[in-house]
NUSE-728435 format. One record per residue: residue number from 0; chain; residue in one letter; x, y, z of N, C-alpha, C, CB in turn. Coordinates in Angstrom, 1 decimal. Glycine has a CB too. Example, Ala and Ser with C-alpha at 12.3 -4.5 7.8 and 13.67 -1.06 7.14 Angstrom:
! residues 2
pos|unit|code|npx|npy|npz|capx|capy|capz|cpx|cpy|cpz|cbpx|cbpy|cbpz
0|A|A|13.2|-5.7|7.8|12.3|-4.5|7.8|13.2|-3.3|7.8|11.3|-4.5|9.0
1|A|S|12.8|-2.2|7.1|13.7|-1.1|7.1|12.9|0.0|7.9|14.1|-0.6|5.7
***
This chain:
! residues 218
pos|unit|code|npx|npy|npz|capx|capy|capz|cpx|cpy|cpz|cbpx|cbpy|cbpz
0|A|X|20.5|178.1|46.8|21.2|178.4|45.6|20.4|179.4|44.8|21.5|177.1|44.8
1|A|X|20.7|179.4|43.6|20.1|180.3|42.6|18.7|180.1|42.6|20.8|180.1|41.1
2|A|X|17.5|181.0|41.9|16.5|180.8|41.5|16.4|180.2|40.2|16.0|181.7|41.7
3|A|X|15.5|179.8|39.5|15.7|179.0|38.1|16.1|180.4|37.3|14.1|178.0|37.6
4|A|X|15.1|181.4|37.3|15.4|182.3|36.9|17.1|182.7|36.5|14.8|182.9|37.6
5|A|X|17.6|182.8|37.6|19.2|183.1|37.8|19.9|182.4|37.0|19.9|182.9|39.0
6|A|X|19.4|180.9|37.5|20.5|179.7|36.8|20.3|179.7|35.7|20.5|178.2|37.2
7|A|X|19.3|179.7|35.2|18.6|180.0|33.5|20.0|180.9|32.5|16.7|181.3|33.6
8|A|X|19.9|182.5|33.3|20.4|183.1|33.0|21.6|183.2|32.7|20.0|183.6|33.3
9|A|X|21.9|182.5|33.9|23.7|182.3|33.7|24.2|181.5|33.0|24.5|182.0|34.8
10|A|X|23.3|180.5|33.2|23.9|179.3|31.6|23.7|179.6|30.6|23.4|177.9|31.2
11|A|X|22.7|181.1|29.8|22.5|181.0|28.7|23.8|182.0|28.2|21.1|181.4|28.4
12|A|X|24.1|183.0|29.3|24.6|183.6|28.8|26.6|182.8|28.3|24.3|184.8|29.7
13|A|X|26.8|182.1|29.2|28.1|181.2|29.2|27.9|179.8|28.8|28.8|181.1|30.5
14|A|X|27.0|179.8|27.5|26.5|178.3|27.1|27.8|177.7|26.6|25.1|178.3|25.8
15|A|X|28.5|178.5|25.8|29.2|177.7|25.2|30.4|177.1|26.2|29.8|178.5|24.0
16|A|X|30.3|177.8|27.7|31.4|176.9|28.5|30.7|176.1|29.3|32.4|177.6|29.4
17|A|X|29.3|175.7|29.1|28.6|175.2|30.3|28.9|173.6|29.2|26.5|176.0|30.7
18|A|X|29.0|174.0|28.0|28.9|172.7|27.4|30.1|171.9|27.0|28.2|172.7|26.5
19|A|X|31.0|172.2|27.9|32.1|171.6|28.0|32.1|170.7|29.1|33.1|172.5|28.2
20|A|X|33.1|169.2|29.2|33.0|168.2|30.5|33.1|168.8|31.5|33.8|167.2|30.7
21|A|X|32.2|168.6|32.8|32.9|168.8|34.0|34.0|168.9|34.6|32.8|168.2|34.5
22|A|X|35.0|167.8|34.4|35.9|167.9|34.3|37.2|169.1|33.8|35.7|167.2|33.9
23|A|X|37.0|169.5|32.4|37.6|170.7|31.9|37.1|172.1|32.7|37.0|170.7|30.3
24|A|X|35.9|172.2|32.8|35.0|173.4|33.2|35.8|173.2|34.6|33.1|173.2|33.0
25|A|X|35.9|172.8|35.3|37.1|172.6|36.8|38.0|173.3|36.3|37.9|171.2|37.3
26|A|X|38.8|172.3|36.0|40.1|172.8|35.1|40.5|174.3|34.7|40.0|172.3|33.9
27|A|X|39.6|174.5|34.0|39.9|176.2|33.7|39.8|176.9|34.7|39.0|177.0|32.7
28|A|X|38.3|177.3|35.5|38.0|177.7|36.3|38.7|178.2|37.6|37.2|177.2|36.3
29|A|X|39.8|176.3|38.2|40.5|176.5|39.3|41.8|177.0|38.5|40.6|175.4|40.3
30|A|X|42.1|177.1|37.6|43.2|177.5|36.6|43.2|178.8|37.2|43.0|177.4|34.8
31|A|X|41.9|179.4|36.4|41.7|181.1|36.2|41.5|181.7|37.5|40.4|181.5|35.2
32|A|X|40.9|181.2|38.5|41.1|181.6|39.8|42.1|182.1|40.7|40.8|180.8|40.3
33|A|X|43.1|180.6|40.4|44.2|181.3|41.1|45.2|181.9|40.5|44.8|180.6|41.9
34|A|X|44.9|182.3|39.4|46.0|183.1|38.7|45.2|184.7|39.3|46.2|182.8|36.7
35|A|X|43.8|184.7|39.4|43.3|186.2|40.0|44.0|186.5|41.3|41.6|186.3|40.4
36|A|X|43.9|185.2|42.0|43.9|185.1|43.7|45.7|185.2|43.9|43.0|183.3|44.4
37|A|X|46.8|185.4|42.9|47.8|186.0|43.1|48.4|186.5|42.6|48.3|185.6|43.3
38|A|X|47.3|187.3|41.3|47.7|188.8|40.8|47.4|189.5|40.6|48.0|189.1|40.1
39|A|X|46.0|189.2|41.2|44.8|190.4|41.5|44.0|190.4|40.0|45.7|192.2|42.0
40|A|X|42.6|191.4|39.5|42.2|191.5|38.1|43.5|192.1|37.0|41.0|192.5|38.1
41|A|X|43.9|193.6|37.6|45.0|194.2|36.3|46.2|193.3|36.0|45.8|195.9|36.6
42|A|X|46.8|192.8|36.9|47.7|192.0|36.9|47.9|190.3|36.0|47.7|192.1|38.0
43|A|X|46.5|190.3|36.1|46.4|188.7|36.0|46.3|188.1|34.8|45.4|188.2|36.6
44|A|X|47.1|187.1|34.0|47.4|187.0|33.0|46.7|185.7|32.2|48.7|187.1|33.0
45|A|X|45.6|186.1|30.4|44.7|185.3|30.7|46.2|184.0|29.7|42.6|185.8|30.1
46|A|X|46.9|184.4|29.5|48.2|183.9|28.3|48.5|182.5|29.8|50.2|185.7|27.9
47|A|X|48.9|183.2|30.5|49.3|182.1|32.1|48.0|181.3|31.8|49.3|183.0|34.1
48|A|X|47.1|181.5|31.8|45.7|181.1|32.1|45.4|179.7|31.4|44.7|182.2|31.6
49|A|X|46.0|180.5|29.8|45.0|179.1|28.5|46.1|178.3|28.8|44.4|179.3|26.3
50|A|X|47.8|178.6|29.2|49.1|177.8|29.3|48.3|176.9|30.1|50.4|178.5|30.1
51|A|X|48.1|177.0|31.4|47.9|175.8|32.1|47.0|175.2|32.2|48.0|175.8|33.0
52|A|X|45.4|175.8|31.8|44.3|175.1|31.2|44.3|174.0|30.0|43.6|176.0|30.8
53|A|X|45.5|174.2|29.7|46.0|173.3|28.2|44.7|173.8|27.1|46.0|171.1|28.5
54|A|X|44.2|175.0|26.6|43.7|175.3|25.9|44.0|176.6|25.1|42.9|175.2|26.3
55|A|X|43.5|177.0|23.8|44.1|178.2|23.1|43.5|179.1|23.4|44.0|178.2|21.8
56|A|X|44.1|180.5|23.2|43.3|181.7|23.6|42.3|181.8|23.0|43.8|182.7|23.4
57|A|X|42.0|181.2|21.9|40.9|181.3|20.8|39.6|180.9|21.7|41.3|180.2|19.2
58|A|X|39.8|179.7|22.4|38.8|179.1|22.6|38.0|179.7|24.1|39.4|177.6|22.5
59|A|X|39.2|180.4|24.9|39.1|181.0|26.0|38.2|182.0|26.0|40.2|181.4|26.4
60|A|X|38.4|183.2|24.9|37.7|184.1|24.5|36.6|183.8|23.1|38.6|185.1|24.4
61|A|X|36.3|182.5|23.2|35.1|181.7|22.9|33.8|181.4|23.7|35.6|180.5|22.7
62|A|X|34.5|181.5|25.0|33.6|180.9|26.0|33.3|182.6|26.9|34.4|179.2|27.1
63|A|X|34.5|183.1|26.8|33.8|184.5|27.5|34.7|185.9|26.8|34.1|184.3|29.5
64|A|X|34.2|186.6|26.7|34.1|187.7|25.3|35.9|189.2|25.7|31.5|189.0|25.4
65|A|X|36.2|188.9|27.1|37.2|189.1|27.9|37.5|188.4|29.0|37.3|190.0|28.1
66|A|X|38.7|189.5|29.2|38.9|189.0|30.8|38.4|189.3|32.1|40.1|189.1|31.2
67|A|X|37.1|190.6|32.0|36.4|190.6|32.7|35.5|190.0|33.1|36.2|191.2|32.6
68|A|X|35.1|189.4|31.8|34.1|188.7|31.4|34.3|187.3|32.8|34.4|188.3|29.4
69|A|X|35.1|186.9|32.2|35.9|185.8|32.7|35.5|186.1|34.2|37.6|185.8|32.2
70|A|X|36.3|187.2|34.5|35.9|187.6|36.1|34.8|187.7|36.7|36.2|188.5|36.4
71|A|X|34.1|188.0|36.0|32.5|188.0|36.3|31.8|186.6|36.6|31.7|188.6|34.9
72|A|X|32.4|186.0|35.8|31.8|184.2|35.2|32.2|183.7|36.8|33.1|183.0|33.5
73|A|X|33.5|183.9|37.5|34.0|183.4|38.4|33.2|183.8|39.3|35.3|183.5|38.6
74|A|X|33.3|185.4|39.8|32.6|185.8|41.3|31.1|185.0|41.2|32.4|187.8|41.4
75|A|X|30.3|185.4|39.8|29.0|184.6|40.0|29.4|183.0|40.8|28.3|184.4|38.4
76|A|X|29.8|182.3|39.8|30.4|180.8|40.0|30.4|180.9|42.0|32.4|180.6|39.0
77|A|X|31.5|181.6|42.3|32.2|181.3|43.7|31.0|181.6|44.1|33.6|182.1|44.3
78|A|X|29.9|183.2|44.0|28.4|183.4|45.2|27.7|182.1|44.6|27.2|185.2|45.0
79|A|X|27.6|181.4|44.1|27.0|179.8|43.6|27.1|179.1|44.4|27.6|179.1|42.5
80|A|X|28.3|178.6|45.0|29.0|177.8|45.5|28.9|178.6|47.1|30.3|177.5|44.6
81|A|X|28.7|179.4|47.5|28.6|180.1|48.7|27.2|179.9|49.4|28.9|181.6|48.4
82|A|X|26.4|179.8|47.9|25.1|180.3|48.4|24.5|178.8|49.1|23.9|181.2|47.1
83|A|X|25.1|177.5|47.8|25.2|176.0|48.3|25.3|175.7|49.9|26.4|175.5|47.7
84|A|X|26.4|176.3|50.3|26.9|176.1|51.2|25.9|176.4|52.5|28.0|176.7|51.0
85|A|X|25.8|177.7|52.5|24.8|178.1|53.1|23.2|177.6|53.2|25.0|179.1|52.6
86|A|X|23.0|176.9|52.3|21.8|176.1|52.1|21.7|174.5|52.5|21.6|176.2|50.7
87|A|X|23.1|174.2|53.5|23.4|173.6|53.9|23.6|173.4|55.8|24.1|173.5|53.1
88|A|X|23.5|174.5|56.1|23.4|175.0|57.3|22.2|174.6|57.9|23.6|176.3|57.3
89|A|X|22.2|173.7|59.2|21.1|173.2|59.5|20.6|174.4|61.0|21.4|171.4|59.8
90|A|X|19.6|175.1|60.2|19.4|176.4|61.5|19.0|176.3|62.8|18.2|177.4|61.1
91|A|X|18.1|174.7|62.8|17.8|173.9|63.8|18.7|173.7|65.1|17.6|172.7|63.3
92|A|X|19.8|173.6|64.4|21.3|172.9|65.5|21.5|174.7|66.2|23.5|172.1|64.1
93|A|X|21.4|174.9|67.1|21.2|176.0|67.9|22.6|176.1|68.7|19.8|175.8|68.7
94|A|X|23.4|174.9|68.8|24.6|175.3|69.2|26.1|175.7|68.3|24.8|174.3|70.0
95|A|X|26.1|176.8|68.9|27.2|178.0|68.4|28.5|176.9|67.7|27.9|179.3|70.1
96|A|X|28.7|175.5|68.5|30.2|175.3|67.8|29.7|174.0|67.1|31.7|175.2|69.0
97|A|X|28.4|173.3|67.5|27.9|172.7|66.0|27.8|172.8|64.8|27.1|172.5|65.9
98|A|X|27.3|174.1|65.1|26.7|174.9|63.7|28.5|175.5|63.0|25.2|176.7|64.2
99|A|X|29.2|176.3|64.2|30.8|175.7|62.7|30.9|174.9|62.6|32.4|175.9|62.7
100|A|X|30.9|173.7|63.5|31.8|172.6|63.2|31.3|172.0|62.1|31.9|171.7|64.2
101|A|X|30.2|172.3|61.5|28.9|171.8|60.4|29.7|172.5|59.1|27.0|172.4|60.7
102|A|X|29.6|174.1|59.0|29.6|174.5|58.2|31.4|174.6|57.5|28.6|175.5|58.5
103|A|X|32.3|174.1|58.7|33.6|173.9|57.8|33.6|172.4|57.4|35.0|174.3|58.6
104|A|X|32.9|171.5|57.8|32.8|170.4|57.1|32.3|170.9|55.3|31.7|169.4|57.9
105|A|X|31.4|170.9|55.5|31.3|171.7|54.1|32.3|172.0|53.3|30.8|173.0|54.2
106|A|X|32.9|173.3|54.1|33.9|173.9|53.0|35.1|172.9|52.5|34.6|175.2|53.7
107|A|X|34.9|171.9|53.7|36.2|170.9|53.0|35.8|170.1|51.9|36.8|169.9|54.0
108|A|X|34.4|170.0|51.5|33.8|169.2|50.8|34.0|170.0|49.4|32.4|168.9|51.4
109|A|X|33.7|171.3|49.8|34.2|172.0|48.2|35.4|172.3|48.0|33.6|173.2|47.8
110|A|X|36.2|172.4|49.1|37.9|173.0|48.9|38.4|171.6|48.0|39.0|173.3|50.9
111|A|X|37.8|170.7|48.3|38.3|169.3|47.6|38.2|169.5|45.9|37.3|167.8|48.2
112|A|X|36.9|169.7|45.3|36.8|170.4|44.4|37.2|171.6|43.7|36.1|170.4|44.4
113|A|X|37.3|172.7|44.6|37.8|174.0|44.0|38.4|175.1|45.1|36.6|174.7|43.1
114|A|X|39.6|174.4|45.2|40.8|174.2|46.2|40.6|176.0|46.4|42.7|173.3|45.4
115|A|X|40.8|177.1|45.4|41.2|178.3|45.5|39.8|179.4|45.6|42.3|178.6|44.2
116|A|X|38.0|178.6|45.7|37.5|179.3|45.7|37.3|180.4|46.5|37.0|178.9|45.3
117|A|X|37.0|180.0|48.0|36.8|180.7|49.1|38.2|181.8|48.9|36.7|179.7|50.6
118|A|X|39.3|181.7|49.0|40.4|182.7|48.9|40.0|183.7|47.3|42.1|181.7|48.9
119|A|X|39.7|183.3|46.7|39.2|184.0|45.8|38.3|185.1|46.0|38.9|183.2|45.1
120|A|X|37.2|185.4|46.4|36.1|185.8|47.1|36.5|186.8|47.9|35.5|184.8|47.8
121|A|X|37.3|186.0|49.0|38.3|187.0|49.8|39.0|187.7|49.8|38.7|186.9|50.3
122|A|X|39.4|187.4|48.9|40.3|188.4|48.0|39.7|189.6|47.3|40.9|187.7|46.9
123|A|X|38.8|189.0|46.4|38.0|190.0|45.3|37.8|191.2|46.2|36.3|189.4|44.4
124|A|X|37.3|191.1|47.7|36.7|192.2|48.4|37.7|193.0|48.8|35.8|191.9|49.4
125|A|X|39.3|193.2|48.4|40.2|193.7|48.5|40.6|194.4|47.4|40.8|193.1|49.0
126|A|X|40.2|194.0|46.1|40.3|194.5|44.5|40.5|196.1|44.3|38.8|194.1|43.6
127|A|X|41.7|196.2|43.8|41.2|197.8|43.7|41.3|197.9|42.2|42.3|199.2|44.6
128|A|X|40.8|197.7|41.5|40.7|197.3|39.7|39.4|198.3|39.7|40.3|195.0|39.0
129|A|X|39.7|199.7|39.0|38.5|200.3|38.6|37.6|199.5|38.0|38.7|201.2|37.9
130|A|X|38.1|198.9|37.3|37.0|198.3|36.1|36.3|196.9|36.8|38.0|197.8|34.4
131|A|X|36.4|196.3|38.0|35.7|195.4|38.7|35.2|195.5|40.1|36.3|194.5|38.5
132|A|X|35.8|196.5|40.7|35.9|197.5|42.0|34.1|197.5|42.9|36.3|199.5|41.2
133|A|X|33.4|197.8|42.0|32.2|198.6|42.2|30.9|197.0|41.7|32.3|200.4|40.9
134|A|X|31.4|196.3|41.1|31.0|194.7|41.1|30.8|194.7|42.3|31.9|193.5|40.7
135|A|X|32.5|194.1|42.5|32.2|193.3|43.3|31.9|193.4|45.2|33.1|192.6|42.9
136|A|X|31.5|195.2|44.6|31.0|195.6|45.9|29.4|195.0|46.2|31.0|197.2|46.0
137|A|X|29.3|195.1|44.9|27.6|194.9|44.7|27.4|193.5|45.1|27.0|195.1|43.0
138|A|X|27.9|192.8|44.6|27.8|191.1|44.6|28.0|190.2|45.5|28.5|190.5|44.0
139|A|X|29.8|190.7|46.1|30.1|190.0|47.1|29.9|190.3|48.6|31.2|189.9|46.9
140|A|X|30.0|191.7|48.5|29.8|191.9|50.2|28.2|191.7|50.8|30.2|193.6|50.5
141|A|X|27.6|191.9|49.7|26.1|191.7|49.4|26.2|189.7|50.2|25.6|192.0|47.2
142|A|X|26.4|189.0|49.7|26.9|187.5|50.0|26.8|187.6|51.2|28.3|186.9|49.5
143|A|X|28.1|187.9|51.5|28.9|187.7|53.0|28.3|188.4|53.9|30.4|188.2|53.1
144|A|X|27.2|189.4|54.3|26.4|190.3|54.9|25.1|189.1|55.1|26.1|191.9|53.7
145|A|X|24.7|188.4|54.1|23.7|187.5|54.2|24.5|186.2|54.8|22.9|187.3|52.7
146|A|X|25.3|185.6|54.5|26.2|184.5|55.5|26.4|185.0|56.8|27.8|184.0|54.9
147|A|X|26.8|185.9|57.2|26.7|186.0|58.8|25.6|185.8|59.4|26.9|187.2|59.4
148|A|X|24.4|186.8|58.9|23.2|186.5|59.4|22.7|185.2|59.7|22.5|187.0|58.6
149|A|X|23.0|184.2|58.6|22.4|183.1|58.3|23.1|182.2|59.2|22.5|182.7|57.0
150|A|X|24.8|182.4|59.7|25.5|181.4|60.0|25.0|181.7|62.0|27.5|181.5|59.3
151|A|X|24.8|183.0|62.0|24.4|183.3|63.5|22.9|183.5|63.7|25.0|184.5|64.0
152|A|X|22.0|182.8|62.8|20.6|182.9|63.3|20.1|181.6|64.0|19.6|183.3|62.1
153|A|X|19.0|182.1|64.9|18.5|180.6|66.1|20.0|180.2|67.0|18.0|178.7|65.0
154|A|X|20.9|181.0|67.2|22.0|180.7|67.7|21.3|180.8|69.3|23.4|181.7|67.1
155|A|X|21.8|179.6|70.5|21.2|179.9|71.5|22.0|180.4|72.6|20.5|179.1|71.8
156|A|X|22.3|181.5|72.9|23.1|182.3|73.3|23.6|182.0|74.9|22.5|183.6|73.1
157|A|X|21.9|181.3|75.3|22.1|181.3|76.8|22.9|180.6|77.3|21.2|181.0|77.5
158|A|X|23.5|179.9|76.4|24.3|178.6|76.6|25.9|179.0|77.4|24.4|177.8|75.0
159|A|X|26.0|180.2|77.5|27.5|181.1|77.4|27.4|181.6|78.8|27.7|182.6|76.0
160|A|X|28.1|181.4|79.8|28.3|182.1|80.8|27.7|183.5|81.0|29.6|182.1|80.9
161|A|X|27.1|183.9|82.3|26.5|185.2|81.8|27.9|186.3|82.1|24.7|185.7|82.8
162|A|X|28.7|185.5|82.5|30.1|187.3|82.3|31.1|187.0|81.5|31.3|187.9|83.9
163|A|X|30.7|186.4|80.2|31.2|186.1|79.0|30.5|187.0|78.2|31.2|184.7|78.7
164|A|X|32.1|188.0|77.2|31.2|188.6|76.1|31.8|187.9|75.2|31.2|190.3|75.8
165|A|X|30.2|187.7|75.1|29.6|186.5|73.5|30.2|187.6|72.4|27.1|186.3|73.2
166|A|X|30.5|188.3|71.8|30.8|188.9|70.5|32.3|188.8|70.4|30.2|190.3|70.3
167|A|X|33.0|188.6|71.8|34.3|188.5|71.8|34.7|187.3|71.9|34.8|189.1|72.7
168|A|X|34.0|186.3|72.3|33.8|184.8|72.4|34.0|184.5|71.0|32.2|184.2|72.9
169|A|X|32.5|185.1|70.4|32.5|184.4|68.9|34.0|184.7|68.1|31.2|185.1|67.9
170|A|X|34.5|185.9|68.5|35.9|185.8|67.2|36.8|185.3|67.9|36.7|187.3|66.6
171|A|X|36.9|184.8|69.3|37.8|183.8|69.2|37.8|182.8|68.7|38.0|183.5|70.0
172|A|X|36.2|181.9|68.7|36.1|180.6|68.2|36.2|181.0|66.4|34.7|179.8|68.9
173|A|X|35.7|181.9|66.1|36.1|182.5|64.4|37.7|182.1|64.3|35.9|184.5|64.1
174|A|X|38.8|182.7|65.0|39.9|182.9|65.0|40.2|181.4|65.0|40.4|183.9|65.9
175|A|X|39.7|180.5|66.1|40.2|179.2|66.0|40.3|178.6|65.2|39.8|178.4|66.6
176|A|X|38.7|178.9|64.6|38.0|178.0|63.5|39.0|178.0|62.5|36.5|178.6|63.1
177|A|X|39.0|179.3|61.7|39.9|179.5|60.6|41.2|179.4|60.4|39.8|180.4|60.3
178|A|X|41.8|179.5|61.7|43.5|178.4|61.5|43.5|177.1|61.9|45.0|178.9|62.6
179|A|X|42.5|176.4|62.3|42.2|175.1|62.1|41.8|174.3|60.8|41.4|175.0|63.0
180|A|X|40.7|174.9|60.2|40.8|174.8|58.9|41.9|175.1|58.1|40.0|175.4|58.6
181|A|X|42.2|176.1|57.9|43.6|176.4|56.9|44.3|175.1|56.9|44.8|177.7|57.6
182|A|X|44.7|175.0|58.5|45.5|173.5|58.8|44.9|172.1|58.5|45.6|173.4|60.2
183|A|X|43.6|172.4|58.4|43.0|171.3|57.7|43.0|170.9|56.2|41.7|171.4|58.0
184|A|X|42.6|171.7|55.5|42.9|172.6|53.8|44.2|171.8|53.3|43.4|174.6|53.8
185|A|X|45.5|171.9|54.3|46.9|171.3|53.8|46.9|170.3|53.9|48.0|171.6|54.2
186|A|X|46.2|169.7|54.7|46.3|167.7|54.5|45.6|167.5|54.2|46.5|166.5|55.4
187|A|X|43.8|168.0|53.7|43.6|167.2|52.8|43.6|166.4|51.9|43.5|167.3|52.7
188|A|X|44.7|166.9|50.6|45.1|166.6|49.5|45.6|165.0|49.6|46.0|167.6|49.1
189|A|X|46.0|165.1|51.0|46.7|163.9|51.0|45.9|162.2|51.3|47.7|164.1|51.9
190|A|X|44.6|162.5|51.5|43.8|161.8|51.5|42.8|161.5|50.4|43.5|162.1|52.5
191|A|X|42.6|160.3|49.7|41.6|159.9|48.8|39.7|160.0|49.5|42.2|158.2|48.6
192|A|X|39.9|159.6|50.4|38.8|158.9|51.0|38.3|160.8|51.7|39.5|157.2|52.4
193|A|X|37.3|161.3|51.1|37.1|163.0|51.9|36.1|162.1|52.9|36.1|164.8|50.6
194|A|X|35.3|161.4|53.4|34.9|160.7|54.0|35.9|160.4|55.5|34.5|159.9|53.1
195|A|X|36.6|159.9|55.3|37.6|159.3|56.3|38.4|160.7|56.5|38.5|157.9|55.6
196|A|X|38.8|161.4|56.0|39.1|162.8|56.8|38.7|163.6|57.2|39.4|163.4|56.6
197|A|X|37.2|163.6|57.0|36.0|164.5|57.4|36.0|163.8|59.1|34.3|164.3|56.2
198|A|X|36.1|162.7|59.2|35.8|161.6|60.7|37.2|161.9|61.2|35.6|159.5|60.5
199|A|X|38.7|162.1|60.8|39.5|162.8|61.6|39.7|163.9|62.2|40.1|162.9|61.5
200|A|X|38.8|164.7|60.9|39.0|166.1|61.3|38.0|166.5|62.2|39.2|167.0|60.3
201|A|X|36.6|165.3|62.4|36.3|166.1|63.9|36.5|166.1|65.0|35.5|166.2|64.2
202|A|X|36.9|164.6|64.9|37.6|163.9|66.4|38.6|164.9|66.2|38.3|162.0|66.5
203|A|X|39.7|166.1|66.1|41.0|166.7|66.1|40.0|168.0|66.9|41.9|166.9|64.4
204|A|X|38.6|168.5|66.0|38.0|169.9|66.1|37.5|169.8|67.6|36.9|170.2|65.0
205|A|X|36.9|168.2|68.0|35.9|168.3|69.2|37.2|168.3|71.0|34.7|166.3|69.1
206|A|X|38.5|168.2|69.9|39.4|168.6|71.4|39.7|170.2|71.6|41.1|167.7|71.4
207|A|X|39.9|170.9|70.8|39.7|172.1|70.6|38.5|173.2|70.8|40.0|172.1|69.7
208|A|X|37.2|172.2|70.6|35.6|172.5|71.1|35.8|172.3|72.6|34.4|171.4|70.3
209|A|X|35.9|171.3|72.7|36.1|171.2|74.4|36.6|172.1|75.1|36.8|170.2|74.9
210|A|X|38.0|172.6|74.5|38.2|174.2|75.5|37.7|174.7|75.5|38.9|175.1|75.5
211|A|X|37.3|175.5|74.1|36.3|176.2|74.1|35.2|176.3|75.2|35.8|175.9|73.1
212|A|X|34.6|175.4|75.1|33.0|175.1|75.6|33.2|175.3|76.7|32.3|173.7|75.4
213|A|X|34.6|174.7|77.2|34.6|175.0|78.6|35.1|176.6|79.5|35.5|173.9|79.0
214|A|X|35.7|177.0|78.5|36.2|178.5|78.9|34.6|179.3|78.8|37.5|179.3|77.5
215|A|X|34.1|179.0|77.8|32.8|179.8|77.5|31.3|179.5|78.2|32.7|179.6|76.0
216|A|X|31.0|178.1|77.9|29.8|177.6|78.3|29.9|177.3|79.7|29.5|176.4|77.5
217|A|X|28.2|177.4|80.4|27.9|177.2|81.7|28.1|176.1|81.9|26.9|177.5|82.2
***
């Protein structure tokens, strides 16, 4: 995650929303997210925003000075929550479909919390908003340049057939990975217990690993 430095910084500057409940500070945040994540920055309305946050505009532009502002608050927030994630990756586990099968546990652990952040992110790096454009070139791709690295290092390659190309391997199992998840993402909700779905959803992933492993691995 952040350095103290960073975190220091970022709370001083958004004190007045850091000292709001947990709770609320959700609230707005997944509010103000997905109103970005389906109107893009010019589009996106902060009026929609304090509507469903159940708060006044007064108080909105209390806690951050616009709606850039605001935008800014988020991308940091989401590389926060990215960088977590990543700091969670055990580098040790050296096999290629451990190490996903590890790191979308994760994401289900925060999608539970802040259902729209990852699509958010993903999004931003599509932005064509002069006025946030050149951010979030800086910020985000910057992120996601350091998560590959990280998610494919100590990876042990030998493990892959030697007339298997591994780079074409990997975006299949990418490609699996990520419409399996998605598919995972929609029933979560429907479970209380993120524990007890995390134990279905690997018993579901390790039958899908098993092709895998077996198309690919020696």
């Amino acid at each position: 995650m952040w350095s103290n430095y960073q975190r220091k910084e970022f709370t001083t500057i958004y004190s007045n929303f850091d000292k709001l409940k947990a709770e609320k500070k959700e609230l707005i945040i997944n509010v103000a997210i997905k109103e970005f994540v389906q109107n893009g920055f010019d589009k996106a309305s902060t009026n929609e925003i304090v509507k469903e946050a159940k708060i006044s505009k007064g108080s909105l532009f209390n806690y951050f000075i616009s709606k850039k502002d605001l935008y800014v608050y988020l991308i940091e927030y989401g590389i926060q929550i990215i960088e977590s994630l990543y700091e969670q990756i055990d580098l040790n586990e050296t096999d290629l479909f451990k190490r996903i099968e590890n790191i979308g546990l994760q994401k289900l652990h925060i999608h539970r919390n802040f259902p729209h952040v990852f699509d958010f992110l993903a999004s931003s790096t599509q932005e064509e908003s002069e006025e946030v454009k050149d951010m979030i070139k800086h910020k985000v791709d910057s992120i996601y340049d350091r998560g590959t690295e990280i998610i494919y290092r100590n990876i042990d390659y030998t493990m892959f057939r030697e007339e298997i190309d591994i780079e074409k391997a990997i975006e299949i199992l990418n490609w699996t990975m990520f419409g399996f998840g998605d598919k995972a993402i929609q029933q979560i909700n429907s479970f209380e217990d993120v524990g007890e779905f995390g134990d279905q959803y690997l018993k579901e992933w390790e039958k899908y690993s098993e092709i895998l492993k077996h198309s690919f691995y020696k």
